[in-house]
MIVOKE-746783 format. One record per residue (C-alpha): residue number from 1; x, y, z. Coordinates in nm, 3 decimals, m for minus. Example, Ala and Ser with C-alpha at 12.3 -4.5 7.8 and 13.67 -1.06 7.14 Angstrom:
! MIVOKE-746783
<node pos="1" xx="1.230" yy="m0.450" zz="0.780"/>
<node pos="2" xx="1.367" yy="m0.106" zz="0.714"/>
This chain:
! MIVOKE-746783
<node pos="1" xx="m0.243" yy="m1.643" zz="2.256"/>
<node pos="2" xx="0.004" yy="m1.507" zz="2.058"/>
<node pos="3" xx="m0.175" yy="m1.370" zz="1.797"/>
<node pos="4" xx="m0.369" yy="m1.171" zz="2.089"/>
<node pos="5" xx="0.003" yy="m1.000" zz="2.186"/>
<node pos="6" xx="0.060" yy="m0.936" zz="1.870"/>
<node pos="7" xx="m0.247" yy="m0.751" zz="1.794"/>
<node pos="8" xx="m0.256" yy="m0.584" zz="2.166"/>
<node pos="9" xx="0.108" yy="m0.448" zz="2.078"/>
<node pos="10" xx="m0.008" yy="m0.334" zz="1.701"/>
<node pos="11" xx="m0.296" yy="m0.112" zz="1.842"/>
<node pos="12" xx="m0.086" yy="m0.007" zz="2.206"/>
<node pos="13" xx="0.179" yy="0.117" zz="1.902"/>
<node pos="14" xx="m0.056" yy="0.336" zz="1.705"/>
<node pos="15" xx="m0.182" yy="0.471" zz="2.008"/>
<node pos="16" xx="0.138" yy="0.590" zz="2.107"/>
<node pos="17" xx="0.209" yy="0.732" zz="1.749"/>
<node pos="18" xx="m0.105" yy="0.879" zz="1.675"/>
<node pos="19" xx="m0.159" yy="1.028" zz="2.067"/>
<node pos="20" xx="m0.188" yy="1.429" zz="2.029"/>
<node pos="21" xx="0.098" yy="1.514" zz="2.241"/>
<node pos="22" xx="0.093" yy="1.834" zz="2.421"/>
<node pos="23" xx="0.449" yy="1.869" zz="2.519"/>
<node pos="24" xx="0.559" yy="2.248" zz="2.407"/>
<node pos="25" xx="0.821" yy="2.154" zz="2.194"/>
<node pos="26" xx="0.630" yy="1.846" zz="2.023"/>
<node pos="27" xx="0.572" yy="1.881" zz="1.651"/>
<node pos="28" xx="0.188" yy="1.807" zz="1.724"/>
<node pos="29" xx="0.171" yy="2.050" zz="1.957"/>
<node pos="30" xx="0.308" yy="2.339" zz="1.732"/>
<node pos="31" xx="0.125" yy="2.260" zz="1.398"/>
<node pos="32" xx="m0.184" yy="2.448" zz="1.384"/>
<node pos="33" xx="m0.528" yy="2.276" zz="1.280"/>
<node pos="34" xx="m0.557" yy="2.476" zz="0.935"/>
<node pos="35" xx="m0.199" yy="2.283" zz="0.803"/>
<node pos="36" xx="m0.444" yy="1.965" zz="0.827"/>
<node pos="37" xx="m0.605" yy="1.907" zz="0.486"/>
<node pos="38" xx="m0.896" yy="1.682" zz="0.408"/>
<node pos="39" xx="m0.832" yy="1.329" zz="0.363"/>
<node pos="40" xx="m0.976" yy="1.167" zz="0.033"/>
<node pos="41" xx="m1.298" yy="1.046" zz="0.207"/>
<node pos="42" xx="m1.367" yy="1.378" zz="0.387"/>
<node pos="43" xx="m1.334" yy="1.532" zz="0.068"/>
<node pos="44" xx="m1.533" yy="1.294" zz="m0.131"/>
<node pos="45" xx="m1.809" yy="1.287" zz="0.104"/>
<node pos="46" xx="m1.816" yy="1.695" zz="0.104"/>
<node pos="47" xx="m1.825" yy="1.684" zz="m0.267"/>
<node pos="48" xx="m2.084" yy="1.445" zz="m0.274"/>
<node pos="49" xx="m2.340" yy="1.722" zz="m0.019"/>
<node pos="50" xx="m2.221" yy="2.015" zz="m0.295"/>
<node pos="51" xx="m2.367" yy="1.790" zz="m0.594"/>
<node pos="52" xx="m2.689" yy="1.705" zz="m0.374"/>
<node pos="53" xx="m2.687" yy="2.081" zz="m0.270"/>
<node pos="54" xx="m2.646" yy="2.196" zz="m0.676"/>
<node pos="55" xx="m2.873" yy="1.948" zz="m0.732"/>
<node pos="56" xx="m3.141" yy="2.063" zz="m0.474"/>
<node pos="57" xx="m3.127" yy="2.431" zz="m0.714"/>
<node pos="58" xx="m2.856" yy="2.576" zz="m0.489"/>
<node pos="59" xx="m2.620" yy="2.832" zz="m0.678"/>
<node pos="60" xx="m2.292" yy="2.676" zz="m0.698"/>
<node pos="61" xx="m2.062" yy="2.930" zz="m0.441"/>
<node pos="62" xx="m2.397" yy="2.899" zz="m0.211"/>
<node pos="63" xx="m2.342" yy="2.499" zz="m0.224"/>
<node pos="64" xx="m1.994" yy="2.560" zz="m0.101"/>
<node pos="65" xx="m2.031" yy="2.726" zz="0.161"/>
<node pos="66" xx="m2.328" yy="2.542" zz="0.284"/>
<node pos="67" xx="m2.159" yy="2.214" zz="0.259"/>
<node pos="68" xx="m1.846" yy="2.437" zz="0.467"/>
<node pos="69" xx="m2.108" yy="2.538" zz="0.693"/>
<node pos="70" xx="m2.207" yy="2.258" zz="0.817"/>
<node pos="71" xx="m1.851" yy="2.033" zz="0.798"/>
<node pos="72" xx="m1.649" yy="2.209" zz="1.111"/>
<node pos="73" xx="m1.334" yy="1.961" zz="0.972"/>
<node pos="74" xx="m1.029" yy="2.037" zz="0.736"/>
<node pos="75" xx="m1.322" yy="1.950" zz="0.406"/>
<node pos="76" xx="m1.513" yy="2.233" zz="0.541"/>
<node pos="77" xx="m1.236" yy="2.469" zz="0.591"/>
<node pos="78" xx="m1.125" yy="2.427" zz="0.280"/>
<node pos="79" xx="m1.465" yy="2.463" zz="0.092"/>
<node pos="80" xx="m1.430" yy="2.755" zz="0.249"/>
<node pos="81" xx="m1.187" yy="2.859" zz="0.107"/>
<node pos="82" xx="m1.239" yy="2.792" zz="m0.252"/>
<node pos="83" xx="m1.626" yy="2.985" zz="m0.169"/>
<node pos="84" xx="m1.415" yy="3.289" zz="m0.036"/>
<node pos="85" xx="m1.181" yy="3.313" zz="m0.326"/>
<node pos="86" xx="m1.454" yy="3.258" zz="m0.588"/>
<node pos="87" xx="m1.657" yy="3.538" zz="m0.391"/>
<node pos="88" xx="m1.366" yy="3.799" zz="m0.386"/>
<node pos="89" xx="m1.356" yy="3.721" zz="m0.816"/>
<node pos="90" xx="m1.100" yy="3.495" zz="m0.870"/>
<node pos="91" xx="m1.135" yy="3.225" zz="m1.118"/>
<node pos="92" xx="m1.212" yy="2.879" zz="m1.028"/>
<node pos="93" xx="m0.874" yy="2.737" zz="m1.095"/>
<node pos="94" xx="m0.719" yy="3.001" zz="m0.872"/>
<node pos="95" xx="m0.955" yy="2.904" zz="m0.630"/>
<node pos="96" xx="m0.934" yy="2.556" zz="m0.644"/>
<node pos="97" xx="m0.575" yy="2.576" zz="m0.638"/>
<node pos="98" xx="m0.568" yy="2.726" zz="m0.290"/>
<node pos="99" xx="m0.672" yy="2.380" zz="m0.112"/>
<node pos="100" xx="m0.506" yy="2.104" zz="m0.077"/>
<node pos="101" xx="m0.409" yy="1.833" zz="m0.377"/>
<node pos="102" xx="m0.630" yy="1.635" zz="m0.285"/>
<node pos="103" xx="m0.911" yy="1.834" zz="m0.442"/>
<node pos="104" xx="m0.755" yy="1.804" zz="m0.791"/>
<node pos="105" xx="m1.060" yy="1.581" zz="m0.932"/>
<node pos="106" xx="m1.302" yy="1.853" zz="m0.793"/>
<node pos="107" xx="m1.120" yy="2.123" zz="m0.971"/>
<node pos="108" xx="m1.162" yy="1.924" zz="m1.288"/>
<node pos="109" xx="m1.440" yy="1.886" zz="m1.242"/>
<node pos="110" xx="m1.568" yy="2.224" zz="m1.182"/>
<node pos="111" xx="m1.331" yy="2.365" zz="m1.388"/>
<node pos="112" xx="m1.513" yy="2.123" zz="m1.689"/>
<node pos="113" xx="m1.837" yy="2.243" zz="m1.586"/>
<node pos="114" xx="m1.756" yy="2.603" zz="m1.571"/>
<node pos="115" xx="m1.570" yy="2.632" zz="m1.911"/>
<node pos="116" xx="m1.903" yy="2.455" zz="m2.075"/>
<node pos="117" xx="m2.152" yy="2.617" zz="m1.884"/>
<node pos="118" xx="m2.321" yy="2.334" zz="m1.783"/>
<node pos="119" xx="m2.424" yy="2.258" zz="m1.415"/>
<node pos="120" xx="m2.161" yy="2.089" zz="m1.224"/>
<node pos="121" xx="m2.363" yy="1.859" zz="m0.991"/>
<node pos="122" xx="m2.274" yy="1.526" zz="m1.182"/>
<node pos="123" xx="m1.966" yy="1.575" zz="m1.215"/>
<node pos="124" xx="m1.854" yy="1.685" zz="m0.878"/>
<node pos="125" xx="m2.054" yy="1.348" zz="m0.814"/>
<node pos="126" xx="m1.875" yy="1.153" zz="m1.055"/>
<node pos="127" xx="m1.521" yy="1.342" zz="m0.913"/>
<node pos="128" xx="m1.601" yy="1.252" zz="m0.550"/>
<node pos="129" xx="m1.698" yy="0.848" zz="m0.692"/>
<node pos="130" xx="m1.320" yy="0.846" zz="m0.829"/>
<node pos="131" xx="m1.195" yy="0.967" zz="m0.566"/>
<node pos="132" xx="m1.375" yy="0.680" zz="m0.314"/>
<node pos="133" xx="m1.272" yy="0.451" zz="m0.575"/>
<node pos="134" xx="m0.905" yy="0.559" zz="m0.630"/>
<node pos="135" xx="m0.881" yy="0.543" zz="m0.244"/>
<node pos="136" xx="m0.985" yy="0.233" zz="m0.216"/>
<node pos="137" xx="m0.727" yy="0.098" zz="m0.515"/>
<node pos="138" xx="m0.426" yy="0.284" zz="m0.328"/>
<node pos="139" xx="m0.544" yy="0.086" zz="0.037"/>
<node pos="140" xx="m0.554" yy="m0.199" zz="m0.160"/>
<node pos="141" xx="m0.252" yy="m0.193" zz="m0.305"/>
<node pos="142" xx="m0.062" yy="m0.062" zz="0.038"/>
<node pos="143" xx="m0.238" yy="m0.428" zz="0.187"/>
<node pos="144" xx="m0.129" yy="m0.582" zz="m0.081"/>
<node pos="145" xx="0.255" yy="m0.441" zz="m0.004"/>
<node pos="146" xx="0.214" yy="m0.516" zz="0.337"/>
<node pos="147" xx="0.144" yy="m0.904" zz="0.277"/>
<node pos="148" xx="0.483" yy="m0.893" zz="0.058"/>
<node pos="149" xx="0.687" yy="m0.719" zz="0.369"/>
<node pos="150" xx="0.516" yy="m0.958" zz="0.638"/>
<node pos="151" xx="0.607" yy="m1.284" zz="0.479"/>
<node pos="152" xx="0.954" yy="m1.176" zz="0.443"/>
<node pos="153" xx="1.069" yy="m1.143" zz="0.772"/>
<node pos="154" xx="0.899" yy="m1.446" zz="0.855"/>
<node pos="155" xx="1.100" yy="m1.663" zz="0.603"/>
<node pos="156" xx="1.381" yy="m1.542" zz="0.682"/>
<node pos="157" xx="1.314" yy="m1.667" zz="1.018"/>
<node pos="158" xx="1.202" yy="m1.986" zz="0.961"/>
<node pos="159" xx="1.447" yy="m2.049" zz="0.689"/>
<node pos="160" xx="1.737" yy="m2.182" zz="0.936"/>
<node pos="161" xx="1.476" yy="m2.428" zz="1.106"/>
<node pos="162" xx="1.372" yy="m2.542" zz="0.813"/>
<node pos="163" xx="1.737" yy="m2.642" zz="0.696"/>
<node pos="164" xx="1.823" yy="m2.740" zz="1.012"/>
<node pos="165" xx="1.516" yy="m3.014" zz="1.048"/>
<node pos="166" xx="1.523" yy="m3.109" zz="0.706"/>
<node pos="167" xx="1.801" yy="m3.014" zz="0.457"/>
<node pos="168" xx="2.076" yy="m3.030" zz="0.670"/>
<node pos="169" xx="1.977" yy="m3.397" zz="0.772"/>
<node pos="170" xx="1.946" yy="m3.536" zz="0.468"/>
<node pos="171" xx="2.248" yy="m3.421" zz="0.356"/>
<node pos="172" xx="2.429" yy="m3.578" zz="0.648"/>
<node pos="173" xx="2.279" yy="m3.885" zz="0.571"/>
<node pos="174" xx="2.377" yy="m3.898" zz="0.191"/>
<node pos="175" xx="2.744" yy="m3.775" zz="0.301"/>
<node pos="176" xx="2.721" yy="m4.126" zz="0.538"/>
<node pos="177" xx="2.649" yy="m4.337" zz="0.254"/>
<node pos="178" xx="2.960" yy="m4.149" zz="0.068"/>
<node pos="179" xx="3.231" yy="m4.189" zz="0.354"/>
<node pos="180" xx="3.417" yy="m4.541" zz="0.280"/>
């Protein structure tokens, strides 16, 4: 029963926290959508579509903006972005450095591929696989950390009961023995 409360507490908690609120002065309400960037699997899965769209014979600026075109979230914006700036003649580093850091394994990436000439469909594939599996390291570890921070709370807790019902006893009775 507890461990229900618990849990119905946990998730009532990051409801509250993670709630859009729409009260004017609220710092939800005043940050605009396009301050948002990609998390690491939005990003990984939209570099995964541009290395199935290079691969498919798609030029590499088309790929981005197809893959932008058809992701209406903050990996799509920013795909954008990079397709804009690459459009307009800036270099792919420039580019790339206009999204979020996040991306820095895609700019590698293409940067690698650009500076050799070769096609940069496997490695934007191999980028967005690092990315899935450096994400999944960092949530491991943060688990991990959160084990460590759970437990201790809890001894401290149950540290005086534990003396109380079986140090302190013990020691009372030795002391017994000792007294003349």
């Amino acid at each position: 029963m507890t461990a229900v409360a618990v849990l119905a507490a946990v998730l009532t908690g990051v409801a509250v926290l993670t709630w859009p609120s729409g009260r004017p002065g609220s710092r939800r309400a005043r940050q605009p959508v396009a301050e948002c960037p990609a998390t690491v699997a939005e990003a990984s899965a939209a570099l995964g579509l541009v290395a199935a769209a290079l691969r498919g014979g798609t030029g590499s600026i088309e790929a981005l903006e197809a893959v932008a075109a058809v992701d209406s979230g903050a990996a799509g914006r920013e795909l954008a972005v990079v397709a804009v700036a690459q459009r307009w003649g800036e270099s792919p580093e420039q580019a790339w450095a206009r999204v979020g850091p996040g991306w820095s394994g895609a700019a590698v990436a293409w940067h690698a591929a650009h500076e050799a000439g070769a096609a940069p469909a496997g490695l934007l594939a191999a980028a967005a696989s690092r990315m899935r599996q450096s994400e999944a390291r960092r949530l491991e570890a943060a688990l991990h950390r959160s084990g460590v921070l759970l437990v201790l709370p809890l001894g401290l807790c149950f540290l005086p009961g534990f003396l109380g019902t079986t140090i302190l006893p013990v020691v009372v009775c030795l002391l017994r023995g000792l007294a003349p």
